[in-house]
N, C-alpha and C positions, 0 to 999 in steps of 0.2 A: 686455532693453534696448528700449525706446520711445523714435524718434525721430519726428518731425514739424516741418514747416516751415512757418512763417509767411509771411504778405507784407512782413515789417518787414524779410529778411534779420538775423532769427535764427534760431535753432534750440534745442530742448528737449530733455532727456535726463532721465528719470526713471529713477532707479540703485534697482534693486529686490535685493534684499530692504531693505528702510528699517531701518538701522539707525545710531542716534544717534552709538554710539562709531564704526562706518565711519569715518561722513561727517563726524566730526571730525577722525580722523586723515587723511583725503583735504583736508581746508581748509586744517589745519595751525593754529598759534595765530596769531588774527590773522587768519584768510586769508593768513599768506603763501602755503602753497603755490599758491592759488589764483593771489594776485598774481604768482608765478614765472612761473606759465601764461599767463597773458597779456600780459607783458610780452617773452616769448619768441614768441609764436602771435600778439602784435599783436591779441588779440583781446579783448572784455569779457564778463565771466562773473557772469551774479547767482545767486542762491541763494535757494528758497522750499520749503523741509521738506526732499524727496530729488529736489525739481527743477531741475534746474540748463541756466538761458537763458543761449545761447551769440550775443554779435552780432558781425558780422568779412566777412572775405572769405569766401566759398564753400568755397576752398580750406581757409584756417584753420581755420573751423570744424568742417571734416569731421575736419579732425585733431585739433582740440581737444575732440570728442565722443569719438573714439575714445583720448585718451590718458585722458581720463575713466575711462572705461568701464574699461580696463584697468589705473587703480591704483586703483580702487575692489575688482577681483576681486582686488588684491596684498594688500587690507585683513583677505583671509579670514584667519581664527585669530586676531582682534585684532594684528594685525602693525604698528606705530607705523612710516608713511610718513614719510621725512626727507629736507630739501630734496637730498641725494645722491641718493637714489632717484627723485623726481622728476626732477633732471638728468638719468638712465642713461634712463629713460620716454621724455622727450625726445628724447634724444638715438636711441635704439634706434629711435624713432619717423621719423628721418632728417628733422628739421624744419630742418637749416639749407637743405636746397634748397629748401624748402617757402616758407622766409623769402625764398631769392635770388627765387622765382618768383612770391611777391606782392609782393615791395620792387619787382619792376622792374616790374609790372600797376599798381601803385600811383602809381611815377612818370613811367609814359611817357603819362600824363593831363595829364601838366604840371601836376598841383596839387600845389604848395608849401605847404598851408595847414597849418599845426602849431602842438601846442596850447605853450604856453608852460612853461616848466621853474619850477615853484614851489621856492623857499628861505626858509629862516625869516625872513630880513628884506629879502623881496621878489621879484620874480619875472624871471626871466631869457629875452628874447625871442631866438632866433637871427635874424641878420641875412644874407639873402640864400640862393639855393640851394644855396649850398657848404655853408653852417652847418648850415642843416633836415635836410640830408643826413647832415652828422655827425653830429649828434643821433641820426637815426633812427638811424645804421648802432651808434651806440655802444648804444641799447636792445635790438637785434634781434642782435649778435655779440657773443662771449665774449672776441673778442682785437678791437683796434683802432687803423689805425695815421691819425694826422691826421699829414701831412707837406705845409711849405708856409713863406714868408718871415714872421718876424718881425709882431707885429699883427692875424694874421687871426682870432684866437680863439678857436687850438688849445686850448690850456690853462684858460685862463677857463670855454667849454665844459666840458671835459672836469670839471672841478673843480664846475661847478654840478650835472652829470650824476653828481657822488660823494654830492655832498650832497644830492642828492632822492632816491636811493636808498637812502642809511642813513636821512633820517628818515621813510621809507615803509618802513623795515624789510627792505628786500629785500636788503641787506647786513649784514653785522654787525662791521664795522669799513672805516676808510678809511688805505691806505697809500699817502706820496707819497714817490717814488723820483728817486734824479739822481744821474748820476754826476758823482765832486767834481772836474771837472778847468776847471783855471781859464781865462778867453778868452787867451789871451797874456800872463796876467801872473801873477809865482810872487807867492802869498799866504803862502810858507811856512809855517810850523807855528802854526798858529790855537791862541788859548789857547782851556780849559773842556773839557767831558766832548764826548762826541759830538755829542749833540743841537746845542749850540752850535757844534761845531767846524764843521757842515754846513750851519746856518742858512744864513748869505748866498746859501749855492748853490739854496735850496729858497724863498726872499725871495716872488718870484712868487705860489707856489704858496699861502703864508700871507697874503699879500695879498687871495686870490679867498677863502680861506676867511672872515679876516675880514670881507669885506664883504659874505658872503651868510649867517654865520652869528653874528656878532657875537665880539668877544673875549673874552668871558667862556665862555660854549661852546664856543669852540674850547679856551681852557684849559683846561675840567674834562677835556671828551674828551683832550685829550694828554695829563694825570693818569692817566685809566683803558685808555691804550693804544688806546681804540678806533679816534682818532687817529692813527696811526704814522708819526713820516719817518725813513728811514734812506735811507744811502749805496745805490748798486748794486752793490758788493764785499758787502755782510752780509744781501744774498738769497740767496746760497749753501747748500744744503741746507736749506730751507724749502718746506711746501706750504702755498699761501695758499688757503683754503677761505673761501667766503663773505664774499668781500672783493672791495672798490672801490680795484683799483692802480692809480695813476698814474706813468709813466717818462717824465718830463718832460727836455727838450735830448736827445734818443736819438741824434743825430748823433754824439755824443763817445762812445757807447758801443763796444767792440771786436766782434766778429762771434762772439768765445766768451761775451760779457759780454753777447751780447742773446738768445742758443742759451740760456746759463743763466736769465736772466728768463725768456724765454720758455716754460720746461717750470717753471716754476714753480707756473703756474697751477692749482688745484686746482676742486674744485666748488663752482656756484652762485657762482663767482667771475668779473669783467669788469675785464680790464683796458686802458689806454688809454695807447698810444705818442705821445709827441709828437717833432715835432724839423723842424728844418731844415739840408735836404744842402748850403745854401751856406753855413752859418755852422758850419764841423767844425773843431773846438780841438785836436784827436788829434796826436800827434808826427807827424810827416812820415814817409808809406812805411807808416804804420798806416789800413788800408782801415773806414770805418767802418761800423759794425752795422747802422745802420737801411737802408745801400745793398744791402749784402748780404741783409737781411731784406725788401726789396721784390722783391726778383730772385727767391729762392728760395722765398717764401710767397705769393706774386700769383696768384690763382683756385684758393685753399685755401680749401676748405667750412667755414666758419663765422669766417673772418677778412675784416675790412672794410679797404678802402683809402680814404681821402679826401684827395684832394690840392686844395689851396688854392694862387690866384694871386695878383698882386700887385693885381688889382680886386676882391679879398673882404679886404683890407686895412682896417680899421674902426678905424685911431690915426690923428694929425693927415695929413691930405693929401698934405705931402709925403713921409710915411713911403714910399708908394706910388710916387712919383715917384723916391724914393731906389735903390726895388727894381729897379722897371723902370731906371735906367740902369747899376748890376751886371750886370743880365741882358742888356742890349746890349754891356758892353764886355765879360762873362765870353766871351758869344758870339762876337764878333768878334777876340779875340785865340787863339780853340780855332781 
């Protein structure tokens, strides 16, 4: 192993003995595994024969050398590296502290500058430091919870953040999840199959997709499944592997109903919580999920918390002004 440092804040790693099929099955098709790696390590990686330039934080890159190094030697006997194996590398590698300890070098500079989220018809800027931060935390953690009022662009986020990943290939399907339960009003028994019977509740969700990936693509993908919406009752006994979830209103959900999303998760998978704790539709005396899930998972290695206020609000004016006077009578009558 040859390393060497530049003055550019990169770093080199010539993976010897040079061998063609290794260093393919180390890239993966595509480079995705590569893209795993830096998507995870926040760091950029090129590729020139069996040399591989590493640019990043100090930190990252020391790890992104050596996670190198080490599933290159995994390559011995022609062994076909699969994006699970990279996960376990990863992870064995203990990179989510790795991530808390340059996210917080990263932001306590007070630079917000981030590059923008590209989608097939257009490109998606976050607005404000609550937003950049969600972004970041949804690229760099495998679970993710945005909690916050109504407007601040939990979901829209989150939804642009699915679809730049499936068509960068770093996923290999998009599911968007909700539990069906109505704001205060019985809908009773909805005609048509499933899909239909859950639409309304998922309306949102299909809104961001059409407008960032147009509707004719979103229909062939929900043809080939790569697309998924189902209820959060029919994730029950399911491991979602290399998949982009979305568990959109999470307030409504029960505290056994977000235990079972949440061990859902399998590899190479990100998923993304949304919801707001003052708008919960749950029968009365039933404690809801996401309250329970901030208490019990709050400074768990490799889960992200973002909470948004009612000044990262980004829908008409007085949406903001509506929030804030909730929050003064919620307060004042506790």
């Amino acid at each position: 192993m040859k390393t060497e440092t530049d003055v550019t804040e990169s770093r080199t790693l010539a993976l010897e003995p040079a061998d063609n099929h290794r260093l393919t099955s180390l890239c993966g098709q595509f480079n995705q595994h590569l893209k795993q790696i830096e998507q995870r390590l926040d760091v950029q990686i090129s590729l020139r024969g069996n040399t591989f330039t590493v640019s990043g934080s100090d930190i990252a890159m020391h790890a992104t050398l050596a996670v190198l190094q080490q599933l290159y030697n995994d390559t011995v006997g022609k062994k076909e590296l699969t994006p699970e194996a990279i996960h376990l590398t990863l992870q064995n590698a203990n990179v989510d502290t790795l991530i808390a300890n340059t996210s917080i070098s990263n932001t306590s500079g007070g630079s917000h500058e981030f590059t923008s989220i590209r989608t097939k018809k257009g490109t998606v800027k976050p607005r404000g430091a609550t937003q950049i931060d969600y972004v970041r935390a949804i690229q760099r953690h495998d679970i993710n919870f945005g909690i916050g009022p109504a407007g601040t662009g939990k979901t829209y986020l989150a939804v642009a953040c699915a679809v730049e990943a499936l068509q960068h290939d770093k996923v290999e399907r998009l599911l968007l999840v909700r539990p069906a339960v109505e704001a205060g009003e019985k809908l009773g028994f909805l005609p048509g199959d499933l899909a239909q019977k859950i639409d309304p509740y998922l309306r949102p969700l299909y809104d961001a997709l059409y407008e960032m990936m147009g509707f004719e693509t979103v229909g062939k993908l929900l043809e080939r499944q790569i697309i998924e919406v189902a209820p959060l009752a029919y994730m029950r006994g399911r491991t979602l592997n290399n998949a982009f979830i979305i568990l959109d209103e999470s307030q409504n959900t029960t505290e056994s109903q977000m235990k079972m999303f949440l061990t859902r998760i399998g590899f190479g998978s990100t998923a993304v919580i949304t919801g707001d704790a003052t708008q919960i539709d749950l029968p009365r005396g039933t404690r809801s999920g996401l309250l329970h899930a901030c208490e019990v998972l709050e400074g768990v290695d490799g889960i992200s918390f973002t909470r948004f206020s009612s000044r990262d609000v980004v829908r008409h004016p007085l949406v903001q002004r509506i929030v804030d006077a909730h929050d003064k009578h919620e307060s004042g009558t506790n």
